[in-house]
N, C-alpha and C positions, 0 to 999 in steps of 0.2 A: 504494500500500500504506500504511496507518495503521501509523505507526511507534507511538504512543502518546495516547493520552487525557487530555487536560491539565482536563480538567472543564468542567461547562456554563459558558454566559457566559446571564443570563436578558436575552432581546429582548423581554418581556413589556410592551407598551405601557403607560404610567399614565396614567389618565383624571384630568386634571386639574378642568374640570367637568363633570358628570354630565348626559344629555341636554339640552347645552344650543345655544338657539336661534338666538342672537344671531350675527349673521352678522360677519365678522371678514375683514381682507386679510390675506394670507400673505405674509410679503417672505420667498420661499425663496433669493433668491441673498445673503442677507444672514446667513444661517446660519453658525455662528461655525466657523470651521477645524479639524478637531483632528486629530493624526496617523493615528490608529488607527481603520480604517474601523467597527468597532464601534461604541466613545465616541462617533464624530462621527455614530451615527445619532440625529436629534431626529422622533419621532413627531407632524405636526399634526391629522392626523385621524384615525378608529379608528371603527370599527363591530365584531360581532360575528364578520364574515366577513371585512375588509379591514381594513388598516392602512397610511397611506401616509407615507411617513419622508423625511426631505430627511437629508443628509449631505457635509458637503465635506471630505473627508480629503485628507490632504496626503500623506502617504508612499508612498513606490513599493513598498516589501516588508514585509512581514510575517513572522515565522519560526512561522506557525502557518496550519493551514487551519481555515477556519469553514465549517459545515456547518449549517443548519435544519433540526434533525431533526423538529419539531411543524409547519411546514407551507410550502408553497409560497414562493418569491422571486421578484417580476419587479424587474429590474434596468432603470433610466431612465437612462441618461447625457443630459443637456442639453449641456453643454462638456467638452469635456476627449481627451486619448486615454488610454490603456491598456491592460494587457492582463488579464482577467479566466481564472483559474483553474479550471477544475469538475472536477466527478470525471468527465465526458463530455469534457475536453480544453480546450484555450486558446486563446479567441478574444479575438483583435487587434479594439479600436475606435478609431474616430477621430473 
Protein backbone atom coordinates (compact mmCIF):
# COMPACT_ATOMS: atom_id res chain seq x y z
CA UNK A 1 0.00 0.00 0.00
CA UNK A 2 1.41 3.64 -0.91
CA UNK A 3 1.44 5.34 2.27
CA UNK A 4 2.42 8.70 0.49
CA UNK A 5 4.05 10.53 -2.56
CA UNK A 6 7.36 12.15 -1.78
CA UNK A 7 7.71 13.52 -5.60
CA UNK A 8 9.59 12.54 -8.74
CA UNK A 9 13.40 11.82 -8.58
CA UNK A 10 14.18 12.69 -12.67
CA UNK A 11 16.32 9.39 -14.05
CA UNK A 12 16.30 11.33 -17.38
CA UNK A 13 19.70 10.31 -18.84
CA UNK A 14 22.02 13.41 -20.07
CA UNK A 15 23.71 13.16 -23.21
CA UNK A 16 26.89 14.22 -22.80
CA UNK A 17 28.19 14.14 -26.50
CA UNK A 18 25.71 14.13 -29.04
CA UNK A 19 25.89 11.03 -31.73
CA UNK A 20 29.15 10.51 -31.08
CA UNK A 21 31.46 7.91 -32.76
CA UNK A 22 34.56 7.57 -31.03
CA UNK A 23 34.79 4.38 -29.54
CA UNK A 24 35.68 4.57 -25.67
CA UNK A 25 36.44 1.48 -22.71
CA UNK A 26 34.11 1.49 -20.00
CA UNK A 27 35.82 0.71 -16.43
CA UNK A 28 32.27 -0.19 -14.96
CA UNK A 29 33.78 -1.76 -11.80
CA UNK A 30 35.46 1.51 -11.14
CA UNK A 31 32.39 3.43 -10.70
CA UNK A 32 32.52 5.60 -7.76
CA UNK A 33 30.25 4.25 -4.57
CA UNK A 34 27.45 6.34 -3.34
CA UNK A 35 24.96 5.30 -0.69
CA UNK A 36 21.62 5.99 -2.32
CA UNK A 37 20.91 3.45 -5.10
CA UNK A 38 19.55 6.46 -7.16
CA UNK A 39 22.62 9.03 -6.85
CA UNK A 40 24.85 6.13 -7.49
CA UNK A 41 23.12 5.51 -10.83
CA UNK A 42 25.86 6.85 -13.79
CA UNK A 43 24.35 6.53 -17.37
CA UNK A 44 27.31 5.34 -20.00
CA UNK A 45 25.33 4.62 -22.92
CA UNK A 46 21.71 5.95 -24.14
CA UNK A 47 19.84 5.45 -27.33
CA UNK A 48 16.38 6.55 -27.80
CA UNK A 49 14.97 3.16 -26.69
CA UNK A 50 17.77 2.00 -24.17
CA UNK A 51 19.67 3.35 -21.41
CA UNK A 52 22.31 1.30 -19.79
CA UNK A 53 23.48 2.68 -16.08
CA UNK A 54 26.24 1.10 -13.83
CA UNK A 55 25.80 1.90 -10.05
CA UNK A 56 27.48 0.70 -6.96
CA UNK A 57 25.41 1.71 -4.00
CA UNK A 58 26.46 0.89 -0.78
CA UNK A 59 23.45 0.97 1.61
CA UNK A 60 21.39 -1.87 2.69
CA UNK A 61 17.90 0.38 3.21
CA UNK A 62 16.26 2.99 2.00
CA UNK A 63 13.20 4.56 3.81
CA UNK A 64 11.56 5.06 0.57
CA UNK A 65 10.39 2.98 -2.51
CA UNK A 66 11.29 3.95 -6.09
CA UNK A 67 9.18 3.03 -8.78
CA UNK A 68 9.77 3.98 -12.82
CA UNK A 69 6.75 5.20 -13.65
CA UNK A 70 7.86 6.29 -17.74
CA UNK A 71 9.30 2.85 -18.42
CA UNK A 72 10.70 -0.53 -18.02
CA UNK A 73 13.90 -1.63 -15.58
CA UNK A 74 16.17 -4.69 -16.01
CA UNK A 75 18.17 -5.09 -13.03
CA UNK A 76 22.11 -6.68 -13.70
CA UNK A 77 23.65 -7.74 -10.48
CA UNK A 78 27.56 -8.67 -11.44
CA UNK A 79 28.62 -9.15 -7.57
CA UNK A 80 27.14 -8.67 -4.62
CA UNK A 81 23.92 -10.28 -2.77
CA UNK A 82 20.64 -8.65 -1.76
CA UNK A 83 17.46 -8.41 -1.55
CA UNK A 84 15.40 -6.59 -4.19
CA UNK A 85 11.94 -5.14 -3.21
CA UNK A 86 8.96 -4.85 -6.15
CA UNK A 87 5.41 -4.33 -5.93
CA UNK A 88 5.30 -8.27 -7.21
CA UNK A 89 7.34 -9.22 -3.85
CA UNK A 90 11.03 -9.85 -2.66
CA UNK A 91 13.55 -11.68 -4.20
CA UNK A 92 16.66 -12.85 -2.57
CA UNK A 93 20.14 -12.76 -4.89
CA UNK A 94 23.24 -13.81 -4.47
Amino acid sequence: MVKELAGAHDVTPKVAVAKNLKSMRLHGFQVTPEADHLKARKTVLVNSDCAIVLAAPTARKVDYFYKNADCDEMIFVHKGTGRLRSLLGTLEFK
